[in-house]
TIZAZA-465726 format. One record per residue (C-alpha): residue in three letters; residue number from 1; x, y, z. Coordinates in nm, 2 decimals. Layout:
// residues N
{residuo = Ala; num = NUM; px = X; py = Y; pz = Z};
...
END
This chain:
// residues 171
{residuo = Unk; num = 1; px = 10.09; py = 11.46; pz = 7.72};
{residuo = Unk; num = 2; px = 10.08; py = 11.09; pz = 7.68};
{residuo = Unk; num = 3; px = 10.23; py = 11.11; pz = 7.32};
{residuo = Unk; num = 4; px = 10.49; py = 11.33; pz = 7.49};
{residuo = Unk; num = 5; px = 10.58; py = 11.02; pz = 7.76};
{residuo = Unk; num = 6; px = 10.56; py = 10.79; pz = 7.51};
{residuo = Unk; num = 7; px = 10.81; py = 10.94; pz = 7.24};
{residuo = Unk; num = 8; px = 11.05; py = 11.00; pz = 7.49};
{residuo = Unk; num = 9; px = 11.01; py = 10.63; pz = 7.64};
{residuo = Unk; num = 10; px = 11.09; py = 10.50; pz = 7.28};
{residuo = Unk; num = 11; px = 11.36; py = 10.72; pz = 7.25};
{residuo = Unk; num = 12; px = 11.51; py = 10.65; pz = 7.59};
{residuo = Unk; num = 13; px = 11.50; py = 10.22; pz = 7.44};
{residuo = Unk; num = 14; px = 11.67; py = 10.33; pz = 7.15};
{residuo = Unk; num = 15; px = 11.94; py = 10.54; pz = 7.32};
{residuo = Unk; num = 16; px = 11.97; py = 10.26; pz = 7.60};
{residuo = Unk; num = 17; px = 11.97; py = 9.98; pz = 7.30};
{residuo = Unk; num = 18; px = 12.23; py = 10.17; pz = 7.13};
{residuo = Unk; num = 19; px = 12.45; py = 10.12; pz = 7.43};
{residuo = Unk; num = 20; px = 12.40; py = 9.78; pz = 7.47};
{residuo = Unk; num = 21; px = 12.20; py = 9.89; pz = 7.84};
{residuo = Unk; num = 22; px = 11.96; py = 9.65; pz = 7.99};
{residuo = Unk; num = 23; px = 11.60; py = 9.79; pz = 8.06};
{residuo = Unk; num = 24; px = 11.29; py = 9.60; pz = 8.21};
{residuo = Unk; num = 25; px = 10.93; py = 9.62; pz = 8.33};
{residuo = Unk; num = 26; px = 10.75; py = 9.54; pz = 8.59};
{residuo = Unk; num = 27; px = 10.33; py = 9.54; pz = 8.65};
{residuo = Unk; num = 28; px = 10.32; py = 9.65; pz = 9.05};
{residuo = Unk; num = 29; px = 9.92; py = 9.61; pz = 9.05};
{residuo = Unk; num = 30; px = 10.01; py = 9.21; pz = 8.96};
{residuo = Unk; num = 31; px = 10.26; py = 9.23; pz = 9.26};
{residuo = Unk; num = 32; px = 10.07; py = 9.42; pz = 9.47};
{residuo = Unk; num = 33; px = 9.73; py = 9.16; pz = 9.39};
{residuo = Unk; num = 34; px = 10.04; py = 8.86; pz = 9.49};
{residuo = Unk; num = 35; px = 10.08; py = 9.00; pz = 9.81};
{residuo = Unk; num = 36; px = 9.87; py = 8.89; pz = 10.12};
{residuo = Unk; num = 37; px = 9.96; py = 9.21; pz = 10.31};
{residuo = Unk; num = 38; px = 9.78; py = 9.45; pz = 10.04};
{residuo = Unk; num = 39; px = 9.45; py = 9.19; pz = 10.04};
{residuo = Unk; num = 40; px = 9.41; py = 9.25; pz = 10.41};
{residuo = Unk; num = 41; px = 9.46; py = 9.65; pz = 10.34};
{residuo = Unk; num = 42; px = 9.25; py = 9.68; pz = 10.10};
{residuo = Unk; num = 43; px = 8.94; py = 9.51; pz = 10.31};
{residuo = Unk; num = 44; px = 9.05; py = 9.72; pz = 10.54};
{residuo = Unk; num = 45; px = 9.02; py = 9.99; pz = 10.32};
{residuo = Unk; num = 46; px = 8.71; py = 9.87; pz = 10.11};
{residuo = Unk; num = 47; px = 8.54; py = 9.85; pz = 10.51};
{residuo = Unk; num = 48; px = 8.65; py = 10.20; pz = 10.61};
{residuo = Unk; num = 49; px = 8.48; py = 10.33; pz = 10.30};
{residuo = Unk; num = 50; px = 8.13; py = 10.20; pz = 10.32};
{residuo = Unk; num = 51; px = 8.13; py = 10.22; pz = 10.65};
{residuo = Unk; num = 52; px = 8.21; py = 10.62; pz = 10.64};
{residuo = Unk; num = 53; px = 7.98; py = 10.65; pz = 10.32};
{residuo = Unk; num = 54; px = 7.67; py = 10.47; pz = 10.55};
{residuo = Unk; num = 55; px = 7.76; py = 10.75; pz = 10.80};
{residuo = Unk; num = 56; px = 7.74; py = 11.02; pz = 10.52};
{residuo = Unk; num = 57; px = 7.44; py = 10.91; pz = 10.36};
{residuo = Unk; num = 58; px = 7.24; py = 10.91; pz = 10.71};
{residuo = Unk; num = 59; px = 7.30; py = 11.26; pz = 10.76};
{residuo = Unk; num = 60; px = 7.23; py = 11.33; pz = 10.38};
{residuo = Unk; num = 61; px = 6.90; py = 11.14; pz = 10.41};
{residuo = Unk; num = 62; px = 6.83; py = 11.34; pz = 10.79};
{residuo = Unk; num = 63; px = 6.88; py = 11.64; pz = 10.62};
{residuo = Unk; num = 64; px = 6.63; py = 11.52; pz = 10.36};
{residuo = Unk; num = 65; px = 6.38; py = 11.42; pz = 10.61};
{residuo = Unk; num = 66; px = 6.42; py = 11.75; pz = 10.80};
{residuo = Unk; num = 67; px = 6.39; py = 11.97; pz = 10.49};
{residuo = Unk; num = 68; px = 6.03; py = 11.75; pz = 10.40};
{residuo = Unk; num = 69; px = 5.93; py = 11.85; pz = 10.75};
{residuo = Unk; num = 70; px = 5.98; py = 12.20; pz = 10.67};
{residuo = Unk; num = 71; px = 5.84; py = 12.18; pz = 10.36};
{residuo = Unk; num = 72; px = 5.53; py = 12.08; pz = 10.49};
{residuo = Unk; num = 73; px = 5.51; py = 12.28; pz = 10.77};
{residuo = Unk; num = 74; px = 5.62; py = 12.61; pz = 10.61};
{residuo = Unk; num = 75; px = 5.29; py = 12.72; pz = 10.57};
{residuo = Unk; num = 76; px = 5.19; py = 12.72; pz = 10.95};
{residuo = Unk; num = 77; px = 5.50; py = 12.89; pz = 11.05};
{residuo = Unk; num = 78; px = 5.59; py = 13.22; pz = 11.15};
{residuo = Unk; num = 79; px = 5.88; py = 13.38; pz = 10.95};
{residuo = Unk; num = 80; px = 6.14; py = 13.38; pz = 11.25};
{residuo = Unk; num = 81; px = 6.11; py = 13.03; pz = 11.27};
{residuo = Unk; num = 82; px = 6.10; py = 12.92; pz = 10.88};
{residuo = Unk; num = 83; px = 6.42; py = 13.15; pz = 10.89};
{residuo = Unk; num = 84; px = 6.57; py = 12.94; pz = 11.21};
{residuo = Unk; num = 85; px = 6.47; py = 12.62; pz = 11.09};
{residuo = Unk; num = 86; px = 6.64; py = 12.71; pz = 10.71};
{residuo = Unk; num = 87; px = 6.94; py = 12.78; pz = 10.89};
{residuo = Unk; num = 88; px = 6.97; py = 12.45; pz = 11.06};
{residuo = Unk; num = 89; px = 6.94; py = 12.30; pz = 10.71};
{residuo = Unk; num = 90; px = 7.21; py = 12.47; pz = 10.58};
{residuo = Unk; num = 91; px = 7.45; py = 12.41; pz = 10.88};
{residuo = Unk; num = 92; px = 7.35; py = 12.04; pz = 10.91};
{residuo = Unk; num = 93; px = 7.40; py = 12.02; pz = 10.51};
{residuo = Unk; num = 94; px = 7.77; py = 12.22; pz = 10.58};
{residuo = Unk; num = 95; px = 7.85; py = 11.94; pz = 10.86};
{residuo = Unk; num = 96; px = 7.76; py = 11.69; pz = 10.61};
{residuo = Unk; num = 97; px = 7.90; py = 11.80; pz = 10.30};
{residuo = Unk; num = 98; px = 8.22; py = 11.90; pz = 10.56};
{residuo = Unk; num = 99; px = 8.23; py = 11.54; pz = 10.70};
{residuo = Unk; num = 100; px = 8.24; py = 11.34; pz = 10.32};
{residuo = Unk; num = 101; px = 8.57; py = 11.59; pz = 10.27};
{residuo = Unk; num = 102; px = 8.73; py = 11.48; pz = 10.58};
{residuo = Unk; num = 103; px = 8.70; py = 11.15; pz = 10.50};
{residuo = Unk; num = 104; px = 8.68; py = 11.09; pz = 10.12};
{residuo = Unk; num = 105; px = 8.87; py = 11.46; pz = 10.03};
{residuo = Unk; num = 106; px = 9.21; py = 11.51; pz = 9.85};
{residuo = Unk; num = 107; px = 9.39; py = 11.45; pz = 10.18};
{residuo = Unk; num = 108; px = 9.13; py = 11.26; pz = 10.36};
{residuo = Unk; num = 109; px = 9.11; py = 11.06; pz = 10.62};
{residuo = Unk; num = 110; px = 9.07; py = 10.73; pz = 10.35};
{residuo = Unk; num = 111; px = 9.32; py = 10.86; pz = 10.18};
{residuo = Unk; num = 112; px = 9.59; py = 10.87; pz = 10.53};
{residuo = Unk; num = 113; px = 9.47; py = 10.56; pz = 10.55};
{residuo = Unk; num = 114; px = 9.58; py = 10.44; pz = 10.23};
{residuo = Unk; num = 115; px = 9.90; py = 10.58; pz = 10.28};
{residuo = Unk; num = 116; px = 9.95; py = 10.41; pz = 10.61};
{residuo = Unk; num = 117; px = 9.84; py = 10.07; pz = 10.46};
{residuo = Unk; num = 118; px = 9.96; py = 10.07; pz = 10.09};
{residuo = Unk; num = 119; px = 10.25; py = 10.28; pz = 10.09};
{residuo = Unk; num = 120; px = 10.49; py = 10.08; pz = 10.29};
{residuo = Unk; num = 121; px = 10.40; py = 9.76; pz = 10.08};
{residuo = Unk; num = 122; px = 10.48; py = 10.04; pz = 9.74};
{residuo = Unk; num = 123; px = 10.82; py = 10.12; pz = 9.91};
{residuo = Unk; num = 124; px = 10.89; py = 9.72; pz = 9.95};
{residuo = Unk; num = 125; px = 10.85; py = 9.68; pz = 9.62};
{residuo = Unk; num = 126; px = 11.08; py = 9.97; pz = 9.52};
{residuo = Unk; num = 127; px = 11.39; py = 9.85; pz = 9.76};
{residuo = Unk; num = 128; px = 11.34; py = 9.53; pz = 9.57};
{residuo = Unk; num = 129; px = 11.37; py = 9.64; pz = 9.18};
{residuo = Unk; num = 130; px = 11.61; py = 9.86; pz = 9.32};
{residuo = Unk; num = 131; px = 11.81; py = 9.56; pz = 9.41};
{residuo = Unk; num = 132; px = 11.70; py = 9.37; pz = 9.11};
{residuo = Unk; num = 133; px = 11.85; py = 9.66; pz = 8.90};
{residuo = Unk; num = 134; px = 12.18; py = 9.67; pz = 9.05};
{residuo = Unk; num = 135; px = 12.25; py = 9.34; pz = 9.06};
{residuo = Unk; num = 136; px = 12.16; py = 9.28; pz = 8.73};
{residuo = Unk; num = 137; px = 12.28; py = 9.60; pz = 8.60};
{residuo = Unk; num = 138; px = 11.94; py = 9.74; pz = 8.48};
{residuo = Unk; num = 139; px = 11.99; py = 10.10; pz = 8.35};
{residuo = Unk; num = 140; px = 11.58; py = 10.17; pz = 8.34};
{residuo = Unk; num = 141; px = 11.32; py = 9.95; pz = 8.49};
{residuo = Unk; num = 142; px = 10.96; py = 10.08; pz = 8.39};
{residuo = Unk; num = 143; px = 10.64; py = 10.05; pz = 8.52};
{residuo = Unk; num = 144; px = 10.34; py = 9.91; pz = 8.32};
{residuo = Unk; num = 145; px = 10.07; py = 9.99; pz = 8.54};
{residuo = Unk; num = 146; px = 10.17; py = 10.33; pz = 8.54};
{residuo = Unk; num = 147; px = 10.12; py = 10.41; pz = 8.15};
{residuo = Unk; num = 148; px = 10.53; py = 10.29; pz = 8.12};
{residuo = Unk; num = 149; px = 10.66; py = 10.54; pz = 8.43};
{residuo = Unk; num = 150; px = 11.03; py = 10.49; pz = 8.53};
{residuo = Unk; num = 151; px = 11.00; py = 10.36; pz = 8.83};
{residuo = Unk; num = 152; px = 11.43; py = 10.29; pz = 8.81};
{residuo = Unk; num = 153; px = 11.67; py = 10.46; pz = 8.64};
{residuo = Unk; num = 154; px = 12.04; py = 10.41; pz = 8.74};
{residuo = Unk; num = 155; px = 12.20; py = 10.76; pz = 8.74};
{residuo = Unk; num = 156; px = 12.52; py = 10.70; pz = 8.54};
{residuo = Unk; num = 157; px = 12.28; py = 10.76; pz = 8.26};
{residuo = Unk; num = 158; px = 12.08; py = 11.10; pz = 8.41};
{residuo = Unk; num = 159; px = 12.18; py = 11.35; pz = 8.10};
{residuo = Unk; num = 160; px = 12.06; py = 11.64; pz = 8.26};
{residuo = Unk; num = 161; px = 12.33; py = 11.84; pz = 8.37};
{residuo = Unk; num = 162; px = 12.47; py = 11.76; pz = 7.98};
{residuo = Unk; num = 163; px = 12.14; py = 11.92; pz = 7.84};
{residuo = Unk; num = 164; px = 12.18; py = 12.24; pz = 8.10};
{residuo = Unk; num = 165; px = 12.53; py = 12.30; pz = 7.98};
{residuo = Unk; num = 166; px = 12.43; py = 12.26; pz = 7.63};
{residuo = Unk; num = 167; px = 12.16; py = 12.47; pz = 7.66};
{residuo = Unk; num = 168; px = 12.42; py = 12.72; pz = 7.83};
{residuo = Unk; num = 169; px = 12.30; py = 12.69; pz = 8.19};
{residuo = Unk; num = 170; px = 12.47; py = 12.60; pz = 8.45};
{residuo = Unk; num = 171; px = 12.37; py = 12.38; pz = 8.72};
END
């Protein structure tokens, strides 16, 4: 997949170059490390994290502590309550296991937070090669942190109604 990106980066310089079009680069992580605003969020951010990670390892190690209890009491207990006391393992494990998804998950609550914080400071940066490009007529501006992305491409040059209608589709 990489190759793939990479190819058709090299052949997007060589089509631009043969056009005489002007293409640039930009690292965002070194702009975004320049930038007070993004120190401050990612403290923030850095904070959040071990602070909901302490919270998540003290109900791990409860849990622990609970099930040694058990463990060592199993013996002396009737089967009702082995049964009842298995079953608050399991539920206080769920809570737990629910709780680090709510905050470290796919759309947790770190990562809302990291959009609130980070991605205004991304879309700064975006209005300003935006206005970089134009006024200095950039036809692509890549990104370097990104593994080369586009992150600016002037759409005079967008070929892909061309390649639908060569292809015989229409758009």
């Amino acid at each position: 997949m990489k190759k793939t990106a990479f190819i058709t980066a090299i052949a997007l310089f060589t089509t631009l170059s043969v056009f005489g079009q002007r293409f640039a680069y930009i690292d965002s992580d070194y702009i975004l490390e320049n930038i007070p605003e993004y120190q401050a969020a990612q403290m923030q951010l850095n904070e959040l994290s071990v602070q909901w990670q302490n919270e998540i390892e003290a109900k791990f190690s409860e849990i622990d502590e609970m099930y040694r209890k058990y463990q060592a009491e199993s013996v002396l207990l009737p089967e009702e309550m082995k049964r009842q006391r298995e079953e608050e393992i399991i539920a206080m494990e769920r809570e737990a296991k629910e709780l680090q998804m709510q905050r470290f998950g796919r759309d947790g609550d770190l990562f809302q937070r990291r959009e609130e914080l980070i991605k205004p400071l991304q879309d700064q940066i975006y209005e300003a090669v935006e206005q970089i490009a134009t006024r200095g007529n950039y036809a692509v501006i890549f990104d370097k942190t990104g593994g080369g992305n586009m992150i600016y491409s002037d759409v005079r040059y967008d070929l892909s109604d061309e390649v639908l209608q060569r292809m015989g589709y229409r758009n």
